[in-house]
GUZA-280495 format. One record per residue: x, y, z of N, C-alpha, C in turn; residue in three letters. Coordinates in steps of 0.05 Angstrom, whole numbers, padded with zeros to 5 digits, always signed. Each point is the difference from the previous one (the first is absolute). Example, Ala and Ser with C-alpha at 12.3 -4.5 7.8 and 13.67 -1.06 7.14 Angstrom:
<atoms>
+00264-00114+00156-00018+00024+00000+00018+00024+00000ALA;-00007+00021-00014+00016+00024+00001-00015+00022+00014SER;
</atoms>
This chain:
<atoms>
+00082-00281+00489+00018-00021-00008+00028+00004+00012UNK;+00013+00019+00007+00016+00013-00001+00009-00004+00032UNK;-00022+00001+00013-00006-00006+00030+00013-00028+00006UNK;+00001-00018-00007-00002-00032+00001+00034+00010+00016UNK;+00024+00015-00015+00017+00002+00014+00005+00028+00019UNK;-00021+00003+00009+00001+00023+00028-00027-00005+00019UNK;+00018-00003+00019-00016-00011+00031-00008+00030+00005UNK;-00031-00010+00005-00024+00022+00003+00007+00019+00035UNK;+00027-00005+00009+00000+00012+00025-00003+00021+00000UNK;+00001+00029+00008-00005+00020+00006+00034+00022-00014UNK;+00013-00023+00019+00030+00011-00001+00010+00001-00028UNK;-00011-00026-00011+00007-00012-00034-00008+00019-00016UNK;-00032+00003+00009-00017+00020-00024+00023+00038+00006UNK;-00005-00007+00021+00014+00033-00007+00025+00005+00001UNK;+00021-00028-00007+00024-00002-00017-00005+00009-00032UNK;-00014-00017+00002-00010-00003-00038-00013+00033-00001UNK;-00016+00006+00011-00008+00023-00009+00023+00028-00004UNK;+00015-00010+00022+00029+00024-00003+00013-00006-00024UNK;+00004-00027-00004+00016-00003-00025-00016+00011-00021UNK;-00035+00002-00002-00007+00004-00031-00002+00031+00004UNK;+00001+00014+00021+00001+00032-00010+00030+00012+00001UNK;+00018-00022-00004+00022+00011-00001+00008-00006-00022UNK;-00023-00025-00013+00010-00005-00028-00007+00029-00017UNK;-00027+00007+00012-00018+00023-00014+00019+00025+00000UNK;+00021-00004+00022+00008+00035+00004+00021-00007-00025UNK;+00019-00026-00005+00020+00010-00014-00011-00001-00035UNK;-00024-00012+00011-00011+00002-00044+00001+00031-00006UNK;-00005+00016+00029-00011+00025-00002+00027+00020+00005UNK;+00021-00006-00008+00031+00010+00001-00004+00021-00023UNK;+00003-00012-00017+00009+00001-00034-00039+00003-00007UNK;-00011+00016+00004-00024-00001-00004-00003+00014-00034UNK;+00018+00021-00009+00001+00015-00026+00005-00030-00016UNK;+00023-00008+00000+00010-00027-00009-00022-00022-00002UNK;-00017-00011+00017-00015-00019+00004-00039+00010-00021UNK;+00007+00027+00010-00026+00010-00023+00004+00004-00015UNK;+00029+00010-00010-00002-00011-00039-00009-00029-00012UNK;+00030-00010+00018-00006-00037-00007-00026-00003-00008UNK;-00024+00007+00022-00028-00008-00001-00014+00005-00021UNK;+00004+00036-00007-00014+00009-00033+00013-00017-00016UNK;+00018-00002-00001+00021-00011-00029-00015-00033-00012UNK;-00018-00014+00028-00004-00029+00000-00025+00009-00026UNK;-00006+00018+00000-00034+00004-00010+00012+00001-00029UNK;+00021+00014-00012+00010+00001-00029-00007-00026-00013UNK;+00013-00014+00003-00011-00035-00008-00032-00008-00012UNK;-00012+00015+00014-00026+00002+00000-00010+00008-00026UNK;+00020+00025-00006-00015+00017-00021+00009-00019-00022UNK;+00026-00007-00004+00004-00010-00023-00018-00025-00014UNK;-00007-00029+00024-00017-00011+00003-00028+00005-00014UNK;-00018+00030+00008-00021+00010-00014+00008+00005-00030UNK;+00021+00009-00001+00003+00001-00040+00012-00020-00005UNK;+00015-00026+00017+00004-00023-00014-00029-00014-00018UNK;-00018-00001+00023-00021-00013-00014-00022+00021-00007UNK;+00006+00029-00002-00016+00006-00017+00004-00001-00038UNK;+00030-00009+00003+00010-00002-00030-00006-00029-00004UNK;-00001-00016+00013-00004-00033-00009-00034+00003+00001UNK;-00011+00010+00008-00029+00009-00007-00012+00008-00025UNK;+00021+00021-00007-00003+00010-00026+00004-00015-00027UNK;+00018-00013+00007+00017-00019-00012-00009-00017-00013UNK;-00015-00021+00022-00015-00018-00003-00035+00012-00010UNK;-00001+00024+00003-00034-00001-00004-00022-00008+00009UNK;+00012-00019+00025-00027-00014+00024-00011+00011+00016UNK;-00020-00007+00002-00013+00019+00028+00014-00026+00023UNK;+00000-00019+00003+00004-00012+00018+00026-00022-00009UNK;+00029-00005+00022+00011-00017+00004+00007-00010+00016UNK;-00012-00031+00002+00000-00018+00032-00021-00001+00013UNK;-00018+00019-00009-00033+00011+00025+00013+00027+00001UNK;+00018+00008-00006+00007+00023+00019-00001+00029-00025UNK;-00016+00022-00003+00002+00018-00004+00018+00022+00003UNK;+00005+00022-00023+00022+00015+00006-00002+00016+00036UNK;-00027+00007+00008-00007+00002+00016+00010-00013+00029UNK;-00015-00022-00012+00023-00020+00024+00016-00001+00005UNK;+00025+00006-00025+00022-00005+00008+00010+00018+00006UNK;-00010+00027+00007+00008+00020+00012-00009+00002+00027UNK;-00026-00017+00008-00003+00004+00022+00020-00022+00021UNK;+00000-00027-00020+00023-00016+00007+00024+00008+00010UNK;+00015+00020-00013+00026+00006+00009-00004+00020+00027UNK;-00021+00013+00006+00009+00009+00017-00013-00002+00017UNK;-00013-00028+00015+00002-00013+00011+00014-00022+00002UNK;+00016-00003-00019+00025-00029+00005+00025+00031+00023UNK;+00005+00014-00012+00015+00027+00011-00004-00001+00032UNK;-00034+00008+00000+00002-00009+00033+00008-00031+00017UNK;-00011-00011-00019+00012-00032+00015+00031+00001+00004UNK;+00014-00010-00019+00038+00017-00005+00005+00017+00027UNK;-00016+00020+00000+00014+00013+00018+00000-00003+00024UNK;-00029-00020+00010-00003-00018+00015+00028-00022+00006UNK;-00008-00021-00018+00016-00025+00000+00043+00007-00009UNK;-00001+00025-00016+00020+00001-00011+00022+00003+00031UNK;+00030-00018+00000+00018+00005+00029+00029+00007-00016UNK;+00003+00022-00018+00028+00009-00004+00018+00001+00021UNK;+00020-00019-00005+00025-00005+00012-00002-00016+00029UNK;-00018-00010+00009-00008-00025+00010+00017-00017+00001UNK;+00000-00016-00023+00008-00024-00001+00039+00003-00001UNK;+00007+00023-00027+00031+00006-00006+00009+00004+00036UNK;-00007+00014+00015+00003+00018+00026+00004-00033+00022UNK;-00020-00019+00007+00003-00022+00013+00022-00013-00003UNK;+00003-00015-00034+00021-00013-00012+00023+00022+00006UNK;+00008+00022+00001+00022+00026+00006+00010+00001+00024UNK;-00025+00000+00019+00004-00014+00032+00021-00025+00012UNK;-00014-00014-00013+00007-00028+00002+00036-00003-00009UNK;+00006+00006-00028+00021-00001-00011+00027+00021+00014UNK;-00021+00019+00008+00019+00019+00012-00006+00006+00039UNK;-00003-00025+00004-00007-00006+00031-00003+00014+00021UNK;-00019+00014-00014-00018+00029+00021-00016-00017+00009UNK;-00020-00024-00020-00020-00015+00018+00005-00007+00036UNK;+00027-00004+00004+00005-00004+00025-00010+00015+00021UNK;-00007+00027-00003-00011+00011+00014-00031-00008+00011UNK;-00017-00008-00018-00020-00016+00006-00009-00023+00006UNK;+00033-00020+00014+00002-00014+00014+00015+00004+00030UNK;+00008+00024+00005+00003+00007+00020-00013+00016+00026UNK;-00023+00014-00023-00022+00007+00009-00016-00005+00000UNK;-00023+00008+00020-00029-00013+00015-00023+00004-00023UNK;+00013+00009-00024-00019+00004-00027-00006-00008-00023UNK;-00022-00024-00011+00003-00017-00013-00002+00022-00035UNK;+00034-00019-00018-00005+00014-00027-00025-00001-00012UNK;-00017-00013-00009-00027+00001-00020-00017+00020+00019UNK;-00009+00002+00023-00013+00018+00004+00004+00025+00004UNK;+00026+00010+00005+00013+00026+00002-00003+00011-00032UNK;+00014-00020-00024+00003+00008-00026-00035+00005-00003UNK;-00014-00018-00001-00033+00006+00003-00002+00022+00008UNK;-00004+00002+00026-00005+00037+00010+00012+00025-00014UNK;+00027-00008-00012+00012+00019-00016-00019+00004-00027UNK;-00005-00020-00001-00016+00001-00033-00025+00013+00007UNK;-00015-00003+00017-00030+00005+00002+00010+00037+00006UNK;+00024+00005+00017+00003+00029-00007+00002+00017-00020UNK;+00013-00016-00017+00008+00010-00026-00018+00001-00011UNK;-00023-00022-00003-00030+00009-00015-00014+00023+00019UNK;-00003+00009+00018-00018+00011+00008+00014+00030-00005UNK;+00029+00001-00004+00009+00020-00002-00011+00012-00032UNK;+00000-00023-00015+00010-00003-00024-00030+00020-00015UNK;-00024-00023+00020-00028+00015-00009-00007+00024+00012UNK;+00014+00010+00019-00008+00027+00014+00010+00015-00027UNK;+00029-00001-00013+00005+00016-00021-00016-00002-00028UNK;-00007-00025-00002-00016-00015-00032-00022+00009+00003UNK;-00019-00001+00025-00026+00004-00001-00008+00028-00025UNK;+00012+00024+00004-00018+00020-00011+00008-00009-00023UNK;+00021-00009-00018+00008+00000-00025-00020-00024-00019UNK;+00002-00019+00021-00023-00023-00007-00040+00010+00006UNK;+00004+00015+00012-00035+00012+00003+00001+00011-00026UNK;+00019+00018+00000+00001+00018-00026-00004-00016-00033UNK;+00014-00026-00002+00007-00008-00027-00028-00016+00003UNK;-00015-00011+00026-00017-00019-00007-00029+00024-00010UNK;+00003+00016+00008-00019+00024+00006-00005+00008-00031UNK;+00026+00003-00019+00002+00007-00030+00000-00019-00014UNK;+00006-00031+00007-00012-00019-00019-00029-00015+00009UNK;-00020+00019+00017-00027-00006+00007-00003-00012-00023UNK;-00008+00001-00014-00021-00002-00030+00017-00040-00001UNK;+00020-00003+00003-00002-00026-00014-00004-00021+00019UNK;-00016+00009+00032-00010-00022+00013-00038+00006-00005UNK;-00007-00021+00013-00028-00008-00002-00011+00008+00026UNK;+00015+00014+00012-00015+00008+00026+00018-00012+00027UNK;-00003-00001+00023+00011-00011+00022-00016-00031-00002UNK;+00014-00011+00010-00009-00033+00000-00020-00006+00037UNK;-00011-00018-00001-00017+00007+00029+00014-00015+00017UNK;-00008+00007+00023+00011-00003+00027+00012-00030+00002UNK;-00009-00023-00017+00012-00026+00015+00023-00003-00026UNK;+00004+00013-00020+00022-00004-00009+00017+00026+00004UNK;-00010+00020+00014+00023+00017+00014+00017-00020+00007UNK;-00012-00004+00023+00009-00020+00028+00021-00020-00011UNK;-00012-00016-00021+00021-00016-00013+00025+00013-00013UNK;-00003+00020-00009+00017+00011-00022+00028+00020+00028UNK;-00015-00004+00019+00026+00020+00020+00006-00032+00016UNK;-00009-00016-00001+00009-00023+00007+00015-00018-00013UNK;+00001+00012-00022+00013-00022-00016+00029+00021+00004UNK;+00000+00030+00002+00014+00019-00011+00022-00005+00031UNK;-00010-00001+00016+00016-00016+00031+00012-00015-00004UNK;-00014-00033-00003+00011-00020-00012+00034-00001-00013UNK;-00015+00024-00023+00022-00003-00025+00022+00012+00012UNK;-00004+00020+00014+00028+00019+00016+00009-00020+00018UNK;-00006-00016+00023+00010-00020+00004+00016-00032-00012UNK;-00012-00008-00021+00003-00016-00018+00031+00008-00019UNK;-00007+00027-00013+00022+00017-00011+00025+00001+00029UNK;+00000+00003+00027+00022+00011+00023+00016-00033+00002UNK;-00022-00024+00003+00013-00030+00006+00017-00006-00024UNK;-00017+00003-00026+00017-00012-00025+00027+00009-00001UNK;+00002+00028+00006+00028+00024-00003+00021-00011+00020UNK;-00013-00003+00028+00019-00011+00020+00010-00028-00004UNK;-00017-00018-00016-00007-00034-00006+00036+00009-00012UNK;-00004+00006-00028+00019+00005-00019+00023+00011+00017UNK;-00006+00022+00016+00040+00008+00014+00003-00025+00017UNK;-00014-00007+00015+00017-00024+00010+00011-00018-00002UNK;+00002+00002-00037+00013-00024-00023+00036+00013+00016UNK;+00001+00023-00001+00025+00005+00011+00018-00017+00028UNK;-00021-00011+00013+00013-00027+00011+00015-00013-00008UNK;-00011-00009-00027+00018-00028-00011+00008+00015-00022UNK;-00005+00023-00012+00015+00016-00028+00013+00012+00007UNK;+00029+00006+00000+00013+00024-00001-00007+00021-00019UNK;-00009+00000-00017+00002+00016-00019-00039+00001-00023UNK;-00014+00008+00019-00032-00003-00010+00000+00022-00021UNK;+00012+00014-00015-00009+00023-00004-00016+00003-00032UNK;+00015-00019-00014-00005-00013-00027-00035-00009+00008UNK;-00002-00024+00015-00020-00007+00006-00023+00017+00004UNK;+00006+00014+00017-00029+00017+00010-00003+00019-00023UNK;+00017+00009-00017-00007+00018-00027-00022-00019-00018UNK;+00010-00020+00001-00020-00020-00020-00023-00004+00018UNK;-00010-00003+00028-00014-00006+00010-00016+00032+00001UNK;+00007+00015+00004-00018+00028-00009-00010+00010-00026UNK;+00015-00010-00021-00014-00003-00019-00024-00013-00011UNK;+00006-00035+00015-00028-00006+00003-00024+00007+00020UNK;+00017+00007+00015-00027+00014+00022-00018+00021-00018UNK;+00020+00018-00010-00017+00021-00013-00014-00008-00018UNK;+00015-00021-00021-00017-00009-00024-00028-00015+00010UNK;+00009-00014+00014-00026-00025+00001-00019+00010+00025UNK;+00004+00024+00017-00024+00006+00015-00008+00008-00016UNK;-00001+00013-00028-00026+00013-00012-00003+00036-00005UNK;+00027+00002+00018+00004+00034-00007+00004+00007-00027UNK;+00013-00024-00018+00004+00009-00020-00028-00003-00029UNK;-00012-00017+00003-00027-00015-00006-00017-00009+00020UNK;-00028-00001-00007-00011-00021+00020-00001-00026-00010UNK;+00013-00011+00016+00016-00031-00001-00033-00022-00007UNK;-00024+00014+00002-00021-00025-00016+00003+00013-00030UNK;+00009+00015-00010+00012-00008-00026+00020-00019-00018UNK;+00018-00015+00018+00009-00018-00004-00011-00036+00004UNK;-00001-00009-00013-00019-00025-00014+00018-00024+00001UNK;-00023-00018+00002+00013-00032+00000+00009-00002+00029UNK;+00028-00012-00001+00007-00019+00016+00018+00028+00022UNK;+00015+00008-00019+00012+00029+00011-00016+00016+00017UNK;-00021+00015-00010-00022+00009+00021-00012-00014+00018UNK;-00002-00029-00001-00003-00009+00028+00019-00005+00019UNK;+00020-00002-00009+00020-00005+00019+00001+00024+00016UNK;+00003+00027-00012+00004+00028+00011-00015+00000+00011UNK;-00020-00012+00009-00029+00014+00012+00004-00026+00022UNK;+00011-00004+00003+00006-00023+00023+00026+00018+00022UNK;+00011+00011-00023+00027+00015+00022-00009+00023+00011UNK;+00013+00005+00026-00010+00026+00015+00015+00017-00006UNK;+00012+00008-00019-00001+00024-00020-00025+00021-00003UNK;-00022-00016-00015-00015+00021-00005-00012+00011+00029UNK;-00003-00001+00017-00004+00012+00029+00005+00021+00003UNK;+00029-00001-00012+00017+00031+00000-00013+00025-00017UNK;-00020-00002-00017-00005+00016-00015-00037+00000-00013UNK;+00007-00027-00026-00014-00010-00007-00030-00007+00011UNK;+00000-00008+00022-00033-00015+00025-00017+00025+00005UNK;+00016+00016+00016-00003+00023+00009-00014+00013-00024UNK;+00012+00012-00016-00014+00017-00024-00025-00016-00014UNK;+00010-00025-00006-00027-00017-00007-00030+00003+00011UNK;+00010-00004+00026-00026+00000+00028-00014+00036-00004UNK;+00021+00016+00006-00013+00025-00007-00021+00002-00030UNK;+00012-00016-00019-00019+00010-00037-00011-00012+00002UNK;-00008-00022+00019-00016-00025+00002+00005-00025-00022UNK;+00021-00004+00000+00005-00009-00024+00002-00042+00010UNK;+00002+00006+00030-00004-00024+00022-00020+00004+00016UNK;-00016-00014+00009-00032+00001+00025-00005-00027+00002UNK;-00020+00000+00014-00007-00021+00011+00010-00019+00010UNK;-00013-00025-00001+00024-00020+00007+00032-00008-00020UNK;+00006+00027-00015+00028-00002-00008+00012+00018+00015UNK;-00012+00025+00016+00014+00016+00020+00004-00022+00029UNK;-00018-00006+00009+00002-00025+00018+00027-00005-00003UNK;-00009-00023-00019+00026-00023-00003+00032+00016-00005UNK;-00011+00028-00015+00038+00011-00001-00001+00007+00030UNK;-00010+00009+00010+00010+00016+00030+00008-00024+00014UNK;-00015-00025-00004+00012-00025+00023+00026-00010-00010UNK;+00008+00004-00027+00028-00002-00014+00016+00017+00008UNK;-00006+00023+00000+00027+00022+00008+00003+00000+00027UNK;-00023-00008+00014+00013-00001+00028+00013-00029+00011UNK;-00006-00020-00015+00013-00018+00002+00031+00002-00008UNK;+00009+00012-00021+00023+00009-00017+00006+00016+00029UNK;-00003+00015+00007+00007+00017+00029+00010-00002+00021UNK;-00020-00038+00006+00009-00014+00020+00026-00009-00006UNK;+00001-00018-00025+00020-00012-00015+00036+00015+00002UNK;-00001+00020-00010+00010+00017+00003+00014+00016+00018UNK;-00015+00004+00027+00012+00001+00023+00009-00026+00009UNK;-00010-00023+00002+00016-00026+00011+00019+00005-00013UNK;+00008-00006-00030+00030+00001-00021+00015+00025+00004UNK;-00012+00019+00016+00018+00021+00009+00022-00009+00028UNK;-00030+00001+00016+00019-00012+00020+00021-00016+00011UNK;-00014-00027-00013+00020-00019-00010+00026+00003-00001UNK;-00002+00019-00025+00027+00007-00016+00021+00016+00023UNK;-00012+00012+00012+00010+00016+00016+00010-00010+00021UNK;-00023-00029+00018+00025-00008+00021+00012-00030-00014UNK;-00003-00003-00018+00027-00019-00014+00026+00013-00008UNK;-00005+00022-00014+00018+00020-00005+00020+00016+00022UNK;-00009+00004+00022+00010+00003+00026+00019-00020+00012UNK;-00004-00025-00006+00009-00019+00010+00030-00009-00018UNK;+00000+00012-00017+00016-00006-00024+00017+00023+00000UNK;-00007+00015+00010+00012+00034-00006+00023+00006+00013UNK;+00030-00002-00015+00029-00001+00018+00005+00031+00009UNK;-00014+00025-00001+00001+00021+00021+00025+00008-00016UNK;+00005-00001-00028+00021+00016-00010-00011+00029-00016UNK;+00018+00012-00008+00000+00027-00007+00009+00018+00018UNK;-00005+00024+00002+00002+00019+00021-00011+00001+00028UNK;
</atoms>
C-alpha cells in the first residue's frame, strides 16, 4: 500500500531502505528505555484478567455475549497483539507539532515524501518493538495455554495475520488522517485526546464490541475501528468464518483503500494551504 508513493527504481528502493534501518538504529538508542516501555504495555493485561474474572463471579454466568470467562481471556490477549500491531503513539500529536512548529518544511524541500518516510519509521518501530515483545508474549501466551481451544487452521491463520497487517496499516493512515487536521487547526490537541479515546473504546480493546446491541452495535461494526483490535482476535476464536470472514476482510481493506486516498488528500490540500511559519 505504502508503495503507491515510492517509485520501484532501484535508487528509490535503496533510499527507502537507508531510511528504515536508520529508523531501526535510532529505536535501538535508548534500548534499556524502549524495553521497559514494552514490559510495562503487558500490566494492563493483568488487570483486565481480574477485571472480568470479578464480573464473572459476580454475575454467576458461565457465559456473557457468547463469550466465556475463557474467552475473554483469550480475547485480551489477542486484542494486545492487534494494539500492538495497529496501536501509532504520538503519530498523529508529532505531525500536527510539525506542522504548527514548521519543521514539516523540511519534507518539502527534500526528495522525500512525508507519509512514506513517517510509514517506514513506523514499520521500524514495530519490528523493533516485536524483536523485544516476542519472548514476553511467547511466554504469557505459553501460561495462559489452557484458555485457547488449540491453534486455529491454516486458512484462518492466513486471515487472522492478514487482517493483523491490514489493521497496522489502517491504525498508521487514521493517526496521520487526524495530524493533518493540523493544517487547518492550530491547536488539535483537545481533539485527538477525544479521538483516542474512541479509538480505544470502540475498537473493542476494551469489550468485544458484538456485545453492544441495536442500532449502536451496528453502527460500530460499520467503523474501521474494530480492525484495530476487535476482527483480528475474533478471526483467531473463530468467533467470524465463512462468508462473514470474506465479507470483513473485503471491508477492512476497502476501509484501507479509503483511508489512504483521505490521507493523501489531506496531505496535498494541506500543503497547498501551508504558510511555512514556525521555526
Amino acid at each position: 500500500m505504502a508503495a503507491a508513493a515510492i517509485h520501484a527504481s532501484p535508487s528509490k528502493l535503496k533510499t527507502w531502505w537507508t531510511i528504515l534501518r536508520i529508523c531501526i538504529e535510532e529505536r535501538l538508542v535508548y534500548r534499556g528505555d524502549f524495553a521497559l516501555g514494552t514490559l510495562m504495555r503487558f500490566l494492563p493485561l493483568v488487570t483486565q484478567v481480574f477485571l472480568w474474572s470479578a464480573v464473572f463471579a459476580g454475575t454467576k454466568q458461565q457465559e456473557i455475549a457468547g463469550y466465556s470467562y475463557r474467552d475473554f481471556v483469550a480475547y485480551y490477549l489477542l486484542t494486545n497483539v492487534a494494539r500492538a500491531f495497529s496501536s501509532m503513539p504520538g503519530l498523529a500529536t508529532g505531525i500536527a507539532r510539525q506542522v504548527r512548529g514548521g519543521e514539516i518544511k523540511k519534507f518539502l524541500i527534500q526528495p522525500v515524501d512525508m507519509v512514506g518516510f513517517l510509514l517506514l519509521s513506523r514499520v521500524a518501530h514495530k519490528l523493533v518493538y516485536y524483536g523485544v515483545a516476542l519472548a514476553p508474549f511467547a511466554l504469557v501466551f505459553y501460561l495462559c495455554r489452557g484458555f485457547f481451544n488449540g491453534w486455529p487452521d491454516a486458512a484462518t491463520m492466513t486471515a487472522f495475520v492478514a487482517s493483523l497487517l491490514m489493521g497496522f496499516l489502517i491504525g498508521f493512515y487514521m493517526e496521520a488522517l487526524m495530524g493533518m487536521l493540523g493544517f487547518w487547526m492550530l491547536e488539535v490537541s483537545s481533539l485527538l485526546f477525544v479521538f483516542i479515546l474512541f479509538t480505544f473504546f470502540f475498537s473493542g480493546h476494551m469489550f468485544p464490541i458484538d456485545m453492544l446491541s441495536g442500532w449502536l452495535g451496528w453502527f460500530f461494526r460499520q467503523m474501521p475501528f474494530q480492525y484495530l483490535a476487535y476482527f483480528p482476535a475474533a478471526i483467531f476464536l473463530g468467533k467470524i468464518s465463512g462468508p462473514d470472514l470474506a465479507w470483513g476482510l473485503a471491508v477492512e481493506f476497502a476501509w484501507l483503500i479509503a483511508l489512504i486516498i483521505a490521507c493523501r488528500t489531506a496531505f496535498h490540500y494541506g500543503v497547498k494551504r501551508y504558510a511555512g511559519y514556525g521555526g
